[in-house]
Residue frames as qw, qx, qy, qz and C-alpha x, y, z in Angstrom:
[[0.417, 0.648, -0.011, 0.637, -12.36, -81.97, 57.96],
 [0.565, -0.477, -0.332, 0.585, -10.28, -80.59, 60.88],
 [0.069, -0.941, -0.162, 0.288, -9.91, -76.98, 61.53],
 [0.249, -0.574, 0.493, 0.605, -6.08, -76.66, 60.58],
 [0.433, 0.163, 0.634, 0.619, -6.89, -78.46, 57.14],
 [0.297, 0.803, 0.511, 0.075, -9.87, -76.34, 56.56],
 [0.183, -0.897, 0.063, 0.397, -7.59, -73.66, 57.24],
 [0.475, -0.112, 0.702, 0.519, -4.63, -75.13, 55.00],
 [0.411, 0.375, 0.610, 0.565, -6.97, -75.63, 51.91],
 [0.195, 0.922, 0.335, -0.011, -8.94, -72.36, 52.31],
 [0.187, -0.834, 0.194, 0.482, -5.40, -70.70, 51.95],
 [0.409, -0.221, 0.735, 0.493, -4.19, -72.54, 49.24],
 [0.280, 0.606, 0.701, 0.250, -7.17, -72.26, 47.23],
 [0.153, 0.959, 0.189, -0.144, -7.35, -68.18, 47.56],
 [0.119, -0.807, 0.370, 0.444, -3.72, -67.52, 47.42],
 [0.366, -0.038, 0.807, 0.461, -3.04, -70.23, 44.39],
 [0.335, 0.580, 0.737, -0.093, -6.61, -68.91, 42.98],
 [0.209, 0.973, 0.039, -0.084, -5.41, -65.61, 41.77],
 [0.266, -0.547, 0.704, 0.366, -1.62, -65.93, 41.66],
 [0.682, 0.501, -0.455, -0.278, -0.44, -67.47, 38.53],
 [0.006, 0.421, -0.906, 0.033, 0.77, -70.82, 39.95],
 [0.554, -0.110, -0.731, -0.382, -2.49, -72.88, 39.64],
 [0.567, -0.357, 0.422, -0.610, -5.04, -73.33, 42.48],
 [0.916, 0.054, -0.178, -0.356, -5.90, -76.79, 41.10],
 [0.721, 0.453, -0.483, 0.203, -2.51, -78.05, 40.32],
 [0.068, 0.396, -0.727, 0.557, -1.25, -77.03, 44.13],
 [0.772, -0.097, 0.222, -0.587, -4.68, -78.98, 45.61],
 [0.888, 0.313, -0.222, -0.254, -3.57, -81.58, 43.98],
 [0.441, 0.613, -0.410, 0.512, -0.05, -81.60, 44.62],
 [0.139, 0.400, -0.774, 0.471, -0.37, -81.30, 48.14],
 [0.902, -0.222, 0.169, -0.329, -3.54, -83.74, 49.24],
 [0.933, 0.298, -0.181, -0.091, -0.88, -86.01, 47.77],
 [0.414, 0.486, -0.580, 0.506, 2.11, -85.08, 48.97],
 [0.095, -0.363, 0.554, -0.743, 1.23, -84.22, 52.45],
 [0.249, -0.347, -0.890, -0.163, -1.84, -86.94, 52.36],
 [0.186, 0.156, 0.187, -0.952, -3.75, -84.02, 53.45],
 [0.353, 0.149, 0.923, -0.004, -7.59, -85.06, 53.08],
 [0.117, 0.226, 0.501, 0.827, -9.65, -83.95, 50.15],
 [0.284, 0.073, 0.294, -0.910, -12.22, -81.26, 51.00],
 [0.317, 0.550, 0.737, -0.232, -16.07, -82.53, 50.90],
 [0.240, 0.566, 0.472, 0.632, -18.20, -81.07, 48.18],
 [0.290, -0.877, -0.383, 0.015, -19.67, -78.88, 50.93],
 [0.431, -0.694, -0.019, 0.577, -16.27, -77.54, 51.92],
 [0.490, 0.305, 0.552, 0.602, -15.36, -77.41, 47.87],
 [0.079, 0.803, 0.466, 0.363, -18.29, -75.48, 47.18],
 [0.333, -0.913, -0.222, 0.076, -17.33, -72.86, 50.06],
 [0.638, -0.422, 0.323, 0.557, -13.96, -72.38, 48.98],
 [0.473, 0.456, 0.617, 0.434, -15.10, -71.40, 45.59],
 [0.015, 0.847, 0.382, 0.371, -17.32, -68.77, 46.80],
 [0.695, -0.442, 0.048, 0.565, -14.48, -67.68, 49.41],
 [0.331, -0.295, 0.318, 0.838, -12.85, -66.14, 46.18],
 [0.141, 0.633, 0.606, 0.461, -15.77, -65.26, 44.36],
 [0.283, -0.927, -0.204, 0.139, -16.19, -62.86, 47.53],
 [0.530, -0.394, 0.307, 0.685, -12.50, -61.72, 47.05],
 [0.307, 0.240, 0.496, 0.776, -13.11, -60.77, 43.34],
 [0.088, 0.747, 0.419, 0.509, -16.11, -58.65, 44.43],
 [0.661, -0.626, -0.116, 0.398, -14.74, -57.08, 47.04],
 [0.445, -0.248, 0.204, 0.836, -11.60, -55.72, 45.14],
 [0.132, 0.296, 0.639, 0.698, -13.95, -55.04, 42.02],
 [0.086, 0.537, 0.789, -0.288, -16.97, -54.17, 43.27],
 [0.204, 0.624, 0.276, -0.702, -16.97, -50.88, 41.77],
 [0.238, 0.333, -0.596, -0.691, -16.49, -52.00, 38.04],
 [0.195, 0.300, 0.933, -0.047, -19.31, -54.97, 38.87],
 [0.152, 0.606, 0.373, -0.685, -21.48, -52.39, 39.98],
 [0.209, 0.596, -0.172, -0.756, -20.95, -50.51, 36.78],
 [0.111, 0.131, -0.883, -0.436, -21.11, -53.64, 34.82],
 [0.099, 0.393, 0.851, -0.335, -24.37, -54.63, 36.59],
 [0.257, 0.650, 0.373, -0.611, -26.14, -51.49, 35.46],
 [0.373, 0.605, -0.327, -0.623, -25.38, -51.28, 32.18],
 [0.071, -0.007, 0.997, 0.029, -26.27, -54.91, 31.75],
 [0.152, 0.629, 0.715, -0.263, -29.46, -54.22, 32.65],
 [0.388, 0.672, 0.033, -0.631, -30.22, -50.78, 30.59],
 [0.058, 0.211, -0.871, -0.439, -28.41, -53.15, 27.73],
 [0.052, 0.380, 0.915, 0.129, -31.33, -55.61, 28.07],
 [0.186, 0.657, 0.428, -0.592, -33.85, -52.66, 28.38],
 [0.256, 0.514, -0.348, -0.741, -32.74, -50.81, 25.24],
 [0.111, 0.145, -0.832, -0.523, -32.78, -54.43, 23.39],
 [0.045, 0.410, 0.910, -0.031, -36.28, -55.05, 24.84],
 [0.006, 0.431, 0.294, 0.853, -37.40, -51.40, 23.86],
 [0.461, -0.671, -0.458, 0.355, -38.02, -50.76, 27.58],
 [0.355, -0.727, 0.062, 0.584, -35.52, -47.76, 27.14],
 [0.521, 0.822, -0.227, -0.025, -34.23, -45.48, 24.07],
 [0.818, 0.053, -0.176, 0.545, -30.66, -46.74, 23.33],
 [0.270, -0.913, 0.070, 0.298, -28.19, -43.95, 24.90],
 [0.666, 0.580, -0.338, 0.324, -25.34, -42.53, 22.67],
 [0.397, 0.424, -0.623, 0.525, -22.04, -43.37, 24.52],
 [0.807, -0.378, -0.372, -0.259, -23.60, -45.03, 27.41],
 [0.859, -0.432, 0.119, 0.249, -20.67, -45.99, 29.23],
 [0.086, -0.835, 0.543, 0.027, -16.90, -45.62, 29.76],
 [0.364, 0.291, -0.878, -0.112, -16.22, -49.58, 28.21],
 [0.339, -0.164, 0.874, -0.307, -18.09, -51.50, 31.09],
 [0.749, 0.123, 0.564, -0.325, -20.61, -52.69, 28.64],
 [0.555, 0.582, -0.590, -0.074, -18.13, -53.48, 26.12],
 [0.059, -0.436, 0.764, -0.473, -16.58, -55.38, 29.15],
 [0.597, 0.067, 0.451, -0.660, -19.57, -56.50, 30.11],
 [0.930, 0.355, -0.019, -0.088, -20.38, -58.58, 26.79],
 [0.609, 0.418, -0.673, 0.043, -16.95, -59.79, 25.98],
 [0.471, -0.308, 0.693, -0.449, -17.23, -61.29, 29.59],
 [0.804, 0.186, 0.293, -0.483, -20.19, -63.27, 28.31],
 [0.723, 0.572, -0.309, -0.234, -18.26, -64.20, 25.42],
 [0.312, 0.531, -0.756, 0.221, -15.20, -65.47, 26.58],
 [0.457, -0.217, 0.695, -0.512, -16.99, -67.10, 29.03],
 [0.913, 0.312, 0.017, -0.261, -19.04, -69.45, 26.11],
 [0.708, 0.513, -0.482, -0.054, -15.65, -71.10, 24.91],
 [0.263, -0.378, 0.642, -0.612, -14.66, -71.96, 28.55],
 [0.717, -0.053, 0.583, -0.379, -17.65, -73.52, 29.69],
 [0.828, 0.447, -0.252, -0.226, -17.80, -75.65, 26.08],
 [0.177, 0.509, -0.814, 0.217, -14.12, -76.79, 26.89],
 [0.403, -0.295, 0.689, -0.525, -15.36, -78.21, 30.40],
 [0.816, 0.065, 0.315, -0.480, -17.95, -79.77, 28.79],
 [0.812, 0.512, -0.261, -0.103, -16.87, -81.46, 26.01],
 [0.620, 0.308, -0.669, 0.270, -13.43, -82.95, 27.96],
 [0.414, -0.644, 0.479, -0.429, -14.02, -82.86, 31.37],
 [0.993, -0.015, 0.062, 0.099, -13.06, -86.86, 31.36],
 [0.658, 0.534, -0.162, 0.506, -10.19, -86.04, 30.14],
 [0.040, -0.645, 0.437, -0.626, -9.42, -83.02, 32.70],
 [0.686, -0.609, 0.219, -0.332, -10.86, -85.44, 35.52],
 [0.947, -0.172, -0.048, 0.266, -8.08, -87.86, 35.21],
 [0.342, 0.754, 0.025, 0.560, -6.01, -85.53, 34.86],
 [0.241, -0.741, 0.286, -0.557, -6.30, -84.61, 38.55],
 [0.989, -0.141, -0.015, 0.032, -5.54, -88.16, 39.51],
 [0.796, 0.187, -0.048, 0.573, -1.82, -87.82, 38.36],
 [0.346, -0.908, 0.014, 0.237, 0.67, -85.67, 39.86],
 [0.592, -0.091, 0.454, 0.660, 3.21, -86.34, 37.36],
 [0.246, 0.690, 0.381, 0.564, 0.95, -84.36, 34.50],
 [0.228, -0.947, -0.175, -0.144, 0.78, -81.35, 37.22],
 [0.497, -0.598, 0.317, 0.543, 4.72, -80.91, 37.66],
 [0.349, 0.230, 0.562, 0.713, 4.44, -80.90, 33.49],
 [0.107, 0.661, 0.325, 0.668, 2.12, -78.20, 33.32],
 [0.156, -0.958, -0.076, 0.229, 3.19, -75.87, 35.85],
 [0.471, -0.305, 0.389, 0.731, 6.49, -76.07, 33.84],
 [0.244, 0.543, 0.593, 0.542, 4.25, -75.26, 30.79],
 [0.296, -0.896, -0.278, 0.179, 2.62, -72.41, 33.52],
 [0.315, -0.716, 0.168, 0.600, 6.38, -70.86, 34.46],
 [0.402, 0.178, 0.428, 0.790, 7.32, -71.00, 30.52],
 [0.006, -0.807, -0.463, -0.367, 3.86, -69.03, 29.69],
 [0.255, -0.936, -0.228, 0.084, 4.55, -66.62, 32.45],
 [0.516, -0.449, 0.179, 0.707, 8.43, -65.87, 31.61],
 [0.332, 0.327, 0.620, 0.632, 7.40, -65.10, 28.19],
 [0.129, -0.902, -0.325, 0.254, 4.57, -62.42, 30.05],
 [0.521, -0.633, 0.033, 0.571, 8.20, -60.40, 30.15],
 [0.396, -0.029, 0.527, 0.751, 8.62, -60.38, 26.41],
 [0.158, 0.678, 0.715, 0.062, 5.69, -59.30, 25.44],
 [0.126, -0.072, -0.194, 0.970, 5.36, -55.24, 24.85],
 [0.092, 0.396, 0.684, -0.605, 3.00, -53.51, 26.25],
 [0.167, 0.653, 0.701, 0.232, -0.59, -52.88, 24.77],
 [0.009, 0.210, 0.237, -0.948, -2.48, -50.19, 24.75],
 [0.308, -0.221, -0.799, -0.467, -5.63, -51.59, 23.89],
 [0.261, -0.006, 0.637, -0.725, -8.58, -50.34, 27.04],
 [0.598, 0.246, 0.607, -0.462, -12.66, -51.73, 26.83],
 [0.563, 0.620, -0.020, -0.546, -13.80, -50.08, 24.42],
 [0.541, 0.555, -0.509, -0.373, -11.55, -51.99, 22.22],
 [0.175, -0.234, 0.945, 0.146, -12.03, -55.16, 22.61],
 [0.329, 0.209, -0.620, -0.681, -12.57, -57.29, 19.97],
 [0.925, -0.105, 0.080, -0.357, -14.77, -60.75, 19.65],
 [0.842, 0.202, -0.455, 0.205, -11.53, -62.57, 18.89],
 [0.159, -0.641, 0.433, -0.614, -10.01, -60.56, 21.72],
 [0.529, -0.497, 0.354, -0.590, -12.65, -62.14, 23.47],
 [0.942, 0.191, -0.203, -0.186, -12.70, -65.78, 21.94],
 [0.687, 0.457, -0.491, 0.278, -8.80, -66.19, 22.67],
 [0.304, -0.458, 0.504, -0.666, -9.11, -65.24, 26.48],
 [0.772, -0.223, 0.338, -0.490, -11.74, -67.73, 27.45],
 [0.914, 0.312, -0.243, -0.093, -10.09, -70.35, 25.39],
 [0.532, 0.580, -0.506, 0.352, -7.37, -69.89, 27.39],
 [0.585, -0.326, 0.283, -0.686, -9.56, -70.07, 30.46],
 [0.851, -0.074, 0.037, -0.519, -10.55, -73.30, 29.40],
 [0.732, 0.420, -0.525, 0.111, -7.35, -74.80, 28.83],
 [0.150, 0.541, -0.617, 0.552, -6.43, -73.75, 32.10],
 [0.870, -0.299, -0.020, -0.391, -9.04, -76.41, 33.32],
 [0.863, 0.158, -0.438, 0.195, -6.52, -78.66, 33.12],
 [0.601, -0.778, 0.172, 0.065, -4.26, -78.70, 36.96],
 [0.608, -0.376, 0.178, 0.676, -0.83, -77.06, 37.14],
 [0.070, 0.513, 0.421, 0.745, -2.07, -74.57, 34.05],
 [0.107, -0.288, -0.364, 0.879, -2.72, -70.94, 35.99],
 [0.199, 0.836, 0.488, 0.151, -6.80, -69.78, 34.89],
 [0.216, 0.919, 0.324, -0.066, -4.97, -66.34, 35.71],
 [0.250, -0.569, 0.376, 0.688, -1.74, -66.31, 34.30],
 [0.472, 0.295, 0.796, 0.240, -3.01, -67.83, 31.51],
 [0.322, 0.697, 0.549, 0.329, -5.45, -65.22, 30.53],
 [0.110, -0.890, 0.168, 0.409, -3.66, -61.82, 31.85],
 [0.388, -0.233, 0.641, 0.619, -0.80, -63.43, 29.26],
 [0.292, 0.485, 0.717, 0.407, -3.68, -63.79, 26.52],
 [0.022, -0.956, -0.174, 0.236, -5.17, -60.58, 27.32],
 [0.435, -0.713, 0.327, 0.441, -1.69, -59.16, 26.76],
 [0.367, -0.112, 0.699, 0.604, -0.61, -60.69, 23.45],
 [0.256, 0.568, 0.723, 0.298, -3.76, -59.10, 22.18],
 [0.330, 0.540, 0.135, 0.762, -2.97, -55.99, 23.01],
 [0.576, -0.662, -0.477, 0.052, -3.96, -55.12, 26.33],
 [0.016, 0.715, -0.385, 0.584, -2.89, -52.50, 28.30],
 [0.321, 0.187, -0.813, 0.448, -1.72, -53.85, 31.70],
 [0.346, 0.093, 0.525, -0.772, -4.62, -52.84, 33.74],
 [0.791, 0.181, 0.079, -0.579, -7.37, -54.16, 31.54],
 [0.634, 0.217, -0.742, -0.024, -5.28, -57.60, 30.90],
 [0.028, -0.180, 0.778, -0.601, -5.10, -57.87, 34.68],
 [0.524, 0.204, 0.264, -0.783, -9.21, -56.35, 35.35],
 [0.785, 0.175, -0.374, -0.461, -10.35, -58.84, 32.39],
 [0.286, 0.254, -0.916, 0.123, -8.71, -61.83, 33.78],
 [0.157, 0.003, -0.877, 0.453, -10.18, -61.45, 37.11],
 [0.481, 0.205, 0.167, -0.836, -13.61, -60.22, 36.37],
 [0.580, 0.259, -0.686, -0.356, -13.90, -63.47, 33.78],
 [0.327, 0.113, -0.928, 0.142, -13.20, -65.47, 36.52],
 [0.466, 0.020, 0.484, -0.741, -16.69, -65.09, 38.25],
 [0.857, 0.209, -0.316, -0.349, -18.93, -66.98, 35.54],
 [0.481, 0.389, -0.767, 0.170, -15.59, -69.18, 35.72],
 [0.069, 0.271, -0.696, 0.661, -15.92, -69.51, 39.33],
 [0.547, 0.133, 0.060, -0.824, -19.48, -68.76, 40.01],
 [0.803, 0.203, -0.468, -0.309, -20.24, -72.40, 37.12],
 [0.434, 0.279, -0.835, 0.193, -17.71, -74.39, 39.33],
 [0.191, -0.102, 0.612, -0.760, -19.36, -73.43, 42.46],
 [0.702, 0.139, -0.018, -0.698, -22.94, -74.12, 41.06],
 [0.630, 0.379, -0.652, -0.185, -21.72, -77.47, 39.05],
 [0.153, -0.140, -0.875, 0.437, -20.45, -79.21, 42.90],
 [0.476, 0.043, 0.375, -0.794, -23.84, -77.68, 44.66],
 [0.670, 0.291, -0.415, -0.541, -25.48, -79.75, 41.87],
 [0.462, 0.134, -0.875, 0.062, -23.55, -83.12, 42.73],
 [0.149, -0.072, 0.693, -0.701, -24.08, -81.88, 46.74],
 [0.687, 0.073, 0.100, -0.716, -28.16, -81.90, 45.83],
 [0.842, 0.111, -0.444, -0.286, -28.08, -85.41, 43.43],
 [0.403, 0.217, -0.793, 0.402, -25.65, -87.11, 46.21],
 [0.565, -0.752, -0.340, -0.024, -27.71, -85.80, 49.39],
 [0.056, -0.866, 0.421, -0.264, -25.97, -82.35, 51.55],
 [0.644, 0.199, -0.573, 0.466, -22.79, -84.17, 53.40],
 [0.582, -0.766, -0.249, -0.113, -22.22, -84.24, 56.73],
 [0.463, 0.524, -0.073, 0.711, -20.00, -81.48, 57.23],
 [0.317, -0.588, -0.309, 0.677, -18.99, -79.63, 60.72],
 [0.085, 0.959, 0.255, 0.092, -20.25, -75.84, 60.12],
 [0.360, -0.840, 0.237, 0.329, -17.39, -74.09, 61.82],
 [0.595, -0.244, 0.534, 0.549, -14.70, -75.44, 59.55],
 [0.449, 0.550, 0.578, 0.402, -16.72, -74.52, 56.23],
 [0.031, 0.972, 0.182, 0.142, -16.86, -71.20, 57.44],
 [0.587, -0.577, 0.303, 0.481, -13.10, -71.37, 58.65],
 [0.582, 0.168, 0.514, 0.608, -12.37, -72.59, 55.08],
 [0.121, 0.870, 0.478, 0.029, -14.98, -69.73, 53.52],
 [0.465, -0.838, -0.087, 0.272, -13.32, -67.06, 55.47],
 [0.599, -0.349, 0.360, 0.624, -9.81, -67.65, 54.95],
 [0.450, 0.219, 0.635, 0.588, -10.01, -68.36, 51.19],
 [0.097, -0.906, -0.409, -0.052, -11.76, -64.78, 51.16],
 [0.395, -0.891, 0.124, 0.185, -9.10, -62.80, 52.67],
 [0.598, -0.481, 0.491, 0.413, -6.57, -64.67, 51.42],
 [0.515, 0.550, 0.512, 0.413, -7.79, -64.49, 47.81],
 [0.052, -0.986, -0.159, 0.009, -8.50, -60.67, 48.40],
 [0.452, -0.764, 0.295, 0.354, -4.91, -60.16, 49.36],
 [0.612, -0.126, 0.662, 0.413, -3.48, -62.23, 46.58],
 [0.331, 0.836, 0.405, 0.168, -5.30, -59.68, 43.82],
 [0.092, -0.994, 0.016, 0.063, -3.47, -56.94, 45.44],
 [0.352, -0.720, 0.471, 0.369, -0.25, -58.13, 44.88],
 [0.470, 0.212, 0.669, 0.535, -0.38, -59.79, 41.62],
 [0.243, 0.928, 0.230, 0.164, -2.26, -56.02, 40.63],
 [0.189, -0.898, 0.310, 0.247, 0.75, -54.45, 42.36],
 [0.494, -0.320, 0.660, 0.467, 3.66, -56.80, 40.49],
 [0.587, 0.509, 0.506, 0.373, 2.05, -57.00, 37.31],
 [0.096, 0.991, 0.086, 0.017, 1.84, -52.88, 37.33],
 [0.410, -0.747, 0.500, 0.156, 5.67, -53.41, 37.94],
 [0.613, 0.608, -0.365, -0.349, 5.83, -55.22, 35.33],
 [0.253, -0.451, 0.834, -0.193, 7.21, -58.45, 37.48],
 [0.903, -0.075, 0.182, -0.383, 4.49, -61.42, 36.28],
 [0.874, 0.204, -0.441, 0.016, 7.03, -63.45, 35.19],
 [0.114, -0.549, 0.721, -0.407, 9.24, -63.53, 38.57],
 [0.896, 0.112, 0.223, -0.368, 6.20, -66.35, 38.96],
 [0.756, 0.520, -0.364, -0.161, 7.37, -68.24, 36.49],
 [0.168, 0.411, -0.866, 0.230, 11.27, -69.46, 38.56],
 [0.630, -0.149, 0.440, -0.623, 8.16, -70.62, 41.21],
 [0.828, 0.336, -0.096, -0.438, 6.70, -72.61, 38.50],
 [0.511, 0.645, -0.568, 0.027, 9.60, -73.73, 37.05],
 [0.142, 0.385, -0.865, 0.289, 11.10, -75.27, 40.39],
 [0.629, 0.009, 0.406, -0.663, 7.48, -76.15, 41.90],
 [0.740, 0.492, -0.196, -0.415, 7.30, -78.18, 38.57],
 [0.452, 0.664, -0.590, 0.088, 10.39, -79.88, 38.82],
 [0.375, -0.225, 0.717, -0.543, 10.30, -80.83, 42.77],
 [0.598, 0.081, 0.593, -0.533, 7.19, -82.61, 42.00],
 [0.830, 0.372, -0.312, -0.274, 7.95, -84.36, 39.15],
 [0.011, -0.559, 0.715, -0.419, 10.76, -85.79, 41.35],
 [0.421, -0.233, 0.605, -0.635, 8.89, -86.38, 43.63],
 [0.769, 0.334, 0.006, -0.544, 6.58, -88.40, 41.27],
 [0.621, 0.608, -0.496, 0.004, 9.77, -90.42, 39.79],
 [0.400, 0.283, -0.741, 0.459, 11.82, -91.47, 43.00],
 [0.009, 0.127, -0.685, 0.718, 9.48, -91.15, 45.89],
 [0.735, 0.156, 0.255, -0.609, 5.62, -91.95, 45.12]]
């Protein structure tokens, strides 16, 4: 793994990792097009946690608040602590429907991930589902606007998010247009469709990262140049970090479906491309 690719994939992975156009689907898309070589598990894993740092970073102060009231949560239910009336300001409403939405997810993975790994074999099925991606995200536009904050979410709330998480296992499907849209048709206000999406995606992230480390241990660690993993690390960090701030600033503008023409022609190119030229 050369320096420029590590550089290459650690952008593509943060700035496709939070945008709605599919980190998976454009990994895919362009080891193939551009015969660009696929990242080691070592460089995988470090790309993962790249944007895991990006999500706490932006968040850090609703983690924070989710962290503590996680923990007085398990105190009160281990009668360590008296329960508190009104405890919080939603983050440990927030806090559990995370957890939830985060059980129909990982169940998905398991239960097809054969399925999703061929999947990433074919570059024809990823120009069909970012067209499925830009439809989901023009439709964002129709949608009017919640007004639904923590406190009120439901368990189906949460059940219909992470299912949509899990669908978005599949490459050229967006993990966060997907669920800012689901978030949204359930009534979300715009900020907490946005804040749930990308707070969800830690576990999300966090399992994927843990899941290669796993292979890295039963395989034996790769021999992997340091500098580049941290090139890749880095990037996909910064560049994830950035890519929050402007899909928080366009959605608040009410723009997520401008995404969507992306999709649409990204989708289209590379089904082409699939038809007359691979």
């Amino acid at each position: 793994m050369s320096i420029f690719h590590a550089i290459l994939l650690g952008l593509i992975q943060g700035l496709t990792e939070f945008l709605p156009i599919s980190s998976s689907g454009h990994l895919v898309a362009f080891q193939q097009i551009f015969a660009i070589p696929g990242a080691s598990l070592t460089v995988d894993v470090a790309l993962h946690l790249g944007t895991l740092v990006a999500v706490f970073a932006f968040y850090w102060h609703d983690i924070i608040n989710m962290i503590k009231e996680f923990f007085l949560w398990i105190g009160e239910l281990l009668r360590i602590r008296n329960p508190r009336k009104n405890s919080d300001s939603g983050y440990r409403k927030m806090m559990i429907m995370i957890i939830i939405a985060t059980i129909p997810t990982a169940l998905i993975g398991l239960l097809f991930n054969d399925i999703f790994e061929k999947a990433f074999s074919s570059i024809y099925v990823v120009g069909f589902t970012l067209l499925i991606t830009g439809t989901l995200l023009w439709l964002s536009n129709k949608i009017v606007k919640g007004r639904k904050q923590a406190k009120d979410i439901s368990l189906a709330d949460a059940v219909t998010v992470g299912l949509l998480q899990g669908m978005a296992i599949t490459p050229g499907i967006s993990r966060s247009g997907s669920t800012i849209v689901a978030g949204m048709l359930r009534g979300f206000n715009m900020e907490l469709a946005t804040k749930f999406s990308f707070l969800l995606s830690i576990p999300a992230i966090l399992g994927a990262a843990v899941l290669e480390g796993k292979k890295i241990l039963e395989q034996g660690l790769e021999l992997a140049d340091g500098f580049p993993v941290l090139i890749g690390f880095v990037v996909a960090a910064v560049s994830g970090f950035f890519a929050i701030k402007l899909l928080v600033n366009l959605i608040n503008k009410r723009k997520l479906h401008y995404f969507s023409y992306y999709c649409w022609g990204a989708g289209i190119l590379i089904i082409l491309y699939s038809l007359v030229l691979h």
